[in-house]
C-alpha positions in Angstrom: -13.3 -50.8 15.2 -9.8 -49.9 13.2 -10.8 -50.6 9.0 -8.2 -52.9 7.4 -7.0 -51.8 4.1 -5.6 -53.0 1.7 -2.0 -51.0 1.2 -1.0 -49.8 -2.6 1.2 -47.4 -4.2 0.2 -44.4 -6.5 2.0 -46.1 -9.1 0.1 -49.4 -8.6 -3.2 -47.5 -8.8 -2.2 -45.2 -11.9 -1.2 -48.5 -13.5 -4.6 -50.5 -13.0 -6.5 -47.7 -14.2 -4.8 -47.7 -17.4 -5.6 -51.5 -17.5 -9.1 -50.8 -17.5 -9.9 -50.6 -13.9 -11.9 -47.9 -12.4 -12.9 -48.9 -9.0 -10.7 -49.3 -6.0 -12.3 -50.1 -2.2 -10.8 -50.4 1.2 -7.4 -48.8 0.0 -4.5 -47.2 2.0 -3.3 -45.1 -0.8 0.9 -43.8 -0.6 2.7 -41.5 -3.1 5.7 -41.1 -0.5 5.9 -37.7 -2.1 7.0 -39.5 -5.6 4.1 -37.0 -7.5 3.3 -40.6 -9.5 -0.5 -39.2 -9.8 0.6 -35.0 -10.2 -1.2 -34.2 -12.8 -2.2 -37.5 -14.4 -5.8 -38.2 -16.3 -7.9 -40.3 -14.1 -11.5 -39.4 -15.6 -14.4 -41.4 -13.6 -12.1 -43.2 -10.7 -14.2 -44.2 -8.2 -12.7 -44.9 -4.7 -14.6 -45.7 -1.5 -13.5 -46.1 2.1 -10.1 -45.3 1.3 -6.9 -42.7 3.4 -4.6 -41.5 1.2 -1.2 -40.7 3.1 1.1 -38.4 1.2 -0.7 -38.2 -2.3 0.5 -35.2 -4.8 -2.6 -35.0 -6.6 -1.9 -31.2 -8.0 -2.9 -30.8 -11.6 -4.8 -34.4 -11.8 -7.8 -34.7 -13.8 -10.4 -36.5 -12.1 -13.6 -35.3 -13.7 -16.4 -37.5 -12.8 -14.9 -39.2 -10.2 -16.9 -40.9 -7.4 -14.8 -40.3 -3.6 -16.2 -41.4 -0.6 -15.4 -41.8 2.7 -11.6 -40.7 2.5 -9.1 -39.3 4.2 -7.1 -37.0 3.5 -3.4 -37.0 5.1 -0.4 -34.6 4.3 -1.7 -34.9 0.4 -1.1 -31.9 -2.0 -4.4 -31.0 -3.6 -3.7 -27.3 -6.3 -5.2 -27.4 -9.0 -7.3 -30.6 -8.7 -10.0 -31.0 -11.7 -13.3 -32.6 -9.8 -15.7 -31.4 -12.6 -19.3 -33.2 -12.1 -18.0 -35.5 -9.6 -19.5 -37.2 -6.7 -17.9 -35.5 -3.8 -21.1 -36.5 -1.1 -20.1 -36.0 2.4 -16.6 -35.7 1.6 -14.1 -34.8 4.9 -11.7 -32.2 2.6 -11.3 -29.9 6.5 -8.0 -28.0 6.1 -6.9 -28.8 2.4 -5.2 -26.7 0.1 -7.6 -26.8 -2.7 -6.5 -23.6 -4.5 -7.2 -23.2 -8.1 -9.2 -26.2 -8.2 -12.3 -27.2 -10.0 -15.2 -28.3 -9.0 -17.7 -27.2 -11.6 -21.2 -29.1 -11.2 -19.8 -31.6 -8.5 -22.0 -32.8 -5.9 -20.8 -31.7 -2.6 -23.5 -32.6 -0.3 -23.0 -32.4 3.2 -18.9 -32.2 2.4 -16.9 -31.0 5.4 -15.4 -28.0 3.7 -13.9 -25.9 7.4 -10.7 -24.0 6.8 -10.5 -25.5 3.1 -8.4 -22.6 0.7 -10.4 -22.4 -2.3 -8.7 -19.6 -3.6 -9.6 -19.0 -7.4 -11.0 -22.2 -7.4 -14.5 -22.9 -10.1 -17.4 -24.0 -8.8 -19.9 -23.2 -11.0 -23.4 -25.4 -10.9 -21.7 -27.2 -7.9 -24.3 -28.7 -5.5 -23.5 -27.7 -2.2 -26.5 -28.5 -0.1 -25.6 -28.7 3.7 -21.8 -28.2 2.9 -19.7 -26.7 5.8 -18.0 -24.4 4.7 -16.7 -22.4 7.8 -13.7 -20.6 7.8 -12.8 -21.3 4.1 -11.1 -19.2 2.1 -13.1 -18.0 -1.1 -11.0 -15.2 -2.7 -11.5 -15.4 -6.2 -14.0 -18.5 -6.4 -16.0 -18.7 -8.8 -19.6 -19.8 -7.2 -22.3 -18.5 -10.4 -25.4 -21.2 -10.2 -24.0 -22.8 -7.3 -26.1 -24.1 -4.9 -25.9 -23.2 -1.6 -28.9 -24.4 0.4 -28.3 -25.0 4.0 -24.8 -24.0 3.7 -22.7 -22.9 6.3 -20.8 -19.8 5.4 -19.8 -18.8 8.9 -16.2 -17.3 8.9 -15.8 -17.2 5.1 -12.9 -15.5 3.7 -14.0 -13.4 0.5 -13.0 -10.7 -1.7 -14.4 -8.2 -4.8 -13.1 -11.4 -7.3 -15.4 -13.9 -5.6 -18.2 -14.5 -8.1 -21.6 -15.2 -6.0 -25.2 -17.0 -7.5 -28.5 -15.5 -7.6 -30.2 -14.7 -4.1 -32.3 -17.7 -4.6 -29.6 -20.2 -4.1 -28.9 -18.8 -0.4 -32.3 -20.7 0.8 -31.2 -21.8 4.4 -27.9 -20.9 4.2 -26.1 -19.5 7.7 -23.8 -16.8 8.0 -21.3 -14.4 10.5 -22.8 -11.3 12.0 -22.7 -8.7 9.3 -22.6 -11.0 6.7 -26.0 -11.0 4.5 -27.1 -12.3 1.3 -27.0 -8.6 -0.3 -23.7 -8.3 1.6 -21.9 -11.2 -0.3 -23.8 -10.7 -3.6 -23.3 -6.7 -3.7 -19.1 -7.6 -3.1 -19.2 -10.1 -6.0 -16.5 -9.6 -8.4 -16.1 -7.9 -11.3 -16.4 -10.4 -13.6 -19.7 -11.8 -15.6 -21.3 -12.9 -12.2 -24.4 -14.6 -12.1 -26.2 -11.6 -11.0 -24.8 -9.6 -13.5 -24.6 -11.7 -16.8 -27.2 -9.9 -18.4 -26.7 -9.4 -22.3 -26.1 -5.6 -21.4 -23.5 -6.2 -18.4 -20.0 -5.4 -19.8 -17.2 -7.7 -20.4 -14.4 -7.6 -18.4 -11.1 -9.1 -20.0 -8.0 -10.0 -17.4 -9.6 -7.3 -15.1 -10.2 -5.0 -17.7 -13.7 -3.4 -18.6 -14.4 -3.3 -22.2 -16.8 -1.0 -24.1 -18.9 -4.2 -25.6 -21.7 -5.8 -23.9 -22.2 -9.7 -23.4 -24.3 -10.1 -26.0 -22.4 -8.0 -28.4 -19.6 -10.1 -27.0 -21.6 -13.6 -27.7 -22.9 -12.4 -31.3 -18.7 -11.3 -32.5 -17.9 -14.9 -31.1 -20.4 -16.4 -33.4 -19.2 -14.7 -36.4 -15.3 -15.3 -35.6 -16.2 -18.8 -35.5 -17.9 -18.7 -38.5 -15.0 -17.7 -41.0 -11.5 -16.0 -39.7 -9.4 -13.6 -41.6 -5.7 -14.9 -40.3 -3.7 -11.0 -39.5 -0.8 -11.6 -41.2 1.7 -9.6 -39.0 0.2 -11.5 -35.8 0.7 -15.1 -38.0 4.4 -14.4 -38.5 4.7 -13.6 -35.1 3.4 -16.7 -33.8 5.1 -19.0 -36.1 8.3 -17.4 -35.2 8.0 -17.9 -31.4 6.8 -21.6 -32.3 9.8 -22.0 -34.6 6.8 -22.7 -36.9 5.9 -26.1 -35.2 2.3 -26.9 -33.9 2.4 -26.5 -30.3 0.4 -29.7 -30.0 1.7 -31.9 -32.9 4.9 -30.5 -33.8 3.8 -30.0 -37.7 5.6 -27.8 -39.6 3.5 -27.5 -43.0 3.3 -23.9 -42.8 0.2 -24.5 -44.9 -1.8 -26.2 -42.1 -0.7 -24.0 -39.5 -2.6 -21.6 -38.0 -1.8 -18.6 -35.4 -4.6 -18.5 -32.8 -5.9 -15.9 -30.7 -5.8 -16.8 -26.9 -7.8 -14.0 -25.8 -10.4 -13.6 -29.0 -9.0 -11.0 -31.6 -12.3 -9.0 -31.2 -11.6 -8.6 -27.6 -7.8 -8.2 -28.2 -8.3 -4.9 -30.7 -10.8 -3.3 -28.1 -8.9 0.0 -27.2 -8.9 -0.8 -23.6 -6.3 -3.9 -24.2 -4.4 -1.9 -26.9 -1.1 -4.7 -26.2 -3.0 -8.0 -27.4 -4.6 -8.0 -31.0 -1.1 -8.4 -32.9 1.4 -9.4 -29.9 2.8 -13.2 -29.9 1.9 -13.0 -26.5 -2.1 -13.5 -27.3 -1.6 -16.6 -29.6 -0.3 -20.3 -29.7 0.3 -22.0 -33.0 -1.9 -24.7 -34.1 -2.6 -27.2 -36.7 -5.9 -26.2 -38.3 -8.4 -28.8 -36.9 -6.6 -27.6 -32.9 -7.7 -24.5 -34.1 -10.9 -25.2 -34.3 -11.1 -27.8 -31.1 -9.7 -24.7 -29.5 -12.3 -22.0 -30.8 -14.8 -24.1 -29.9 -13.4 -25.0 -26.2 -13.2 -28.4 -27.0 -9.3 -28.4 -26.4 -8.4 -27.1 -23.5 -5.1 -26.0 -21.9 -4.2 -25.8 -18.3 -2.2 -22.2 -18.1 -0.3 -24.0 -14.7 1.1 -27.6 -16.6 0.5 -26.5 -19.8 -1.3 -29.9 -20.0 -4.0 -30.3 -23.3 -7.2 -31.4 -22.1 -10.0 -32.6 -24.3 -14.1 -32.3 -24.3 -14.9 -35.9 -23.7 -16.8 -36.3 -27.2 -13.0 -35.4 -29.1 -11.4 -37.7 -26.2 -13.7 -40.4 -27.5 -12.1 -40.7 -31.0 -8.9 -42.2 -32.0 -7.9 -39.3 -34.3 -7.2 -37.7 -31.0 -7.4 -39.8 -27.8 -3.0 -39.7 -27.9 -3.0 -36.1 -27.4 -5.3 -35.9 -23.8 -2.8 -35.0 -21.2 -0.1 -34.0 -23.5 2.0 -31.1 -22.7 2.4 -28.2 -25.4 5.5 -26.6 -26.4 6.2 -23.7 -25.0 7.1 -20.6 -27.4 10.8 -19.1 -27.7 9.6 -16.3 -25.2 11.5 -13.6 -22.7 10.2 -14.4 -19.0 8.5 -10.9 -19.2 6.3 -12.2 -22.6 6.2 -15.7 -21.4 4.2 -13.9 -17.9 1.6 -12.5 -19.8 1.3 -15.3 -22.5 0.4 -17.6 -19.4 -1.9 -14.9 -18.1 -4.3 -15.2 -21.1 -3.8 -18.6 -21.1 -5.6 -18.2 -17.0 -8.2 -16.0 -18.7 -8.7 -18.3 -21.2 -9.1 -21.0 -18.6 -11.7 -19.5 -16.6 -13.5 -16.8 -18.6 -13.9 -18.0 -22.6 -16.4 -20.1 -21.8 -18.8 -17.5 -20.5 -19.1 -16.4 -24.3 -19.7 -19.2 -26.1 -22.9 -19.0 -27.9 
């Protein structure tokens, strides 16, 4: 028996939301490639028995979001945030996920074949039962995952795929040649799971530095603690923001602060000798950014350059306006402006890891 549904627009949806609506049923959702939803802030949607037809998703943030029983056709899907959402027997077969991230979702049973997770984060993701063969996982991030019962037939993986702990392979079924040791002893060289101990090294943008993780965890602490701005890396930064807030657009010098993208005590390491004074390491920020961002509470997507806030800043109206805002971008050559983006990805997917 054919479902009826009931047919809306991208922009129809992205419009009730913002009214206060949060839970669509019975939908056929079409973008007619218009990108009305690419990269919007829809935190907690919940859809149910629903096709979406044509849907540019790439960059959206739908982090706690509850999808079930969807279908997927011709939609673009890079880049897609799904953080601690309720993914449960989800049919993604064939997407382009790329990039995405999943990080403690709930996956079970999802229908994952041929799916290109390429550099996509899925820490702590609950992946019980998932199909997952023939999917691409160059690059993903899997540390704490769970992967009970999974089917890992066929997977695409390389040295940058991060893998969990041999305990969370219980069940799981693989290609000939492909064994737990296997996958684990080709995990990446990153912090990995099985290597995150507070002697394993750091490794910054593919580089292995001379300082340990908990040496790395215990400099954190005290840069967070009290920071000595570098002159000669401030006037830098302030000159390639044309000494505007990259967030706010302030331009009281006096409230302004240049901040290290990769951390300073990283960034003077001899094995990165281009970072610790370069303008490419640093955005310019009002001083209360500055400490959102230290603390990863703001967030910056090195793709849209979109600002993305921990849920507890989100939640007050001194900052609410800013979620989703784009930052300006600094007066850089294409050369700079490549590796100012690359620590912005490193940021992204690697600061975390040393929080204390």
């Amino acid at each position: 028996m054919q479902q009826n549904y009931d047919y809306i627009r991208s922009s129809e949806l992205l419009a009730r939301y913002q009214q206060g609506e949060r839970s669509f049923q019975n939908i056929h959702l079409s973008d007619a490639g218009q990108g009305r939803l690419r990269g919007a802030s829809l935190p907690g949607l919940e859809i149910r028995q629903a096709e979406f037809s044509e849907v540019n998703l790439d960059g959206a943030n739908l982090d706690q979001a509850i999808l079930s029983m969807i279908e997927f056709r011709a939609c673009s899907l890079k880049r897609l945030r799904l953080n601690r959402a309720d993914l449960s027997e989800i049919n993604l077969q064939g997407q382009n996920l790329e990039q995405g991230q999943f990080q403690g979702a709930r996956l079970h049973h999802a229908q994952l074949q041929r799916v290109n997770l390429r550099g996509a984060t899925l820490m702590e993701a609950d992946l019980t039962a998932a199909n997952l063969r023939g999917a691409n996982l160059s690059g993903a991030d899997l540390r704490k995952a769970d992967l009970t019962r999974t089917n890992l037939e066929e997977i695409q993986f390389d040295e940058a795929t991060l893998w969990p702990a041999k305990s969370k392979f219980r069940g799981a079924t693989f290609s000939e040649g492909n064994t737990i040791p296997v996958l684990v002893g080709q995990a990446g060289h990153g912090p990995s799971e099985t290597s995150s101990s507070p002697d394993a090294l750091v490794v910054v943008r593919g580089v292995t530095l001379d300082m340990t993780q908990s040496q790395a965890r215990m400099a954190l602490l005290k840069a967070l603690s009290g920071r000595a701005d570098q002159a000669e890396f401030r006037k830098r930064v302030l000159g390639a923001f044309r000494g505007r807030c990259a967030v706010t657009g302030c331009d009281l010098e006096q409230c302004l602060q240049a901040a290290h993208i990769v951390p300073f005590f990283f960034a003077r390491n001899k094995r990165l000798p281009d970072l610790e004074k370069l303008s490419s390491n640093g955005i310019l920020l009002r001083s209360d950014l500055h400490a959102l961002f230290d603390w990863n509470l703001l967030t910056i997507d090195p793709d849209t350059l979109l600002l993305s806030l921990d849920p507890s800043v989100a939640a007050s109206p001194l900052y609410s306006h800013f979620q989703q805002t784009r930052i300006t971008e600094p007066a850089f050559s294409s050369r700079t402006m490549e590796k100012w983006i690359e620590n912005l990805r490193w940021r992204a997917t690697s600061y975390h890891d040393y929080l204390p």
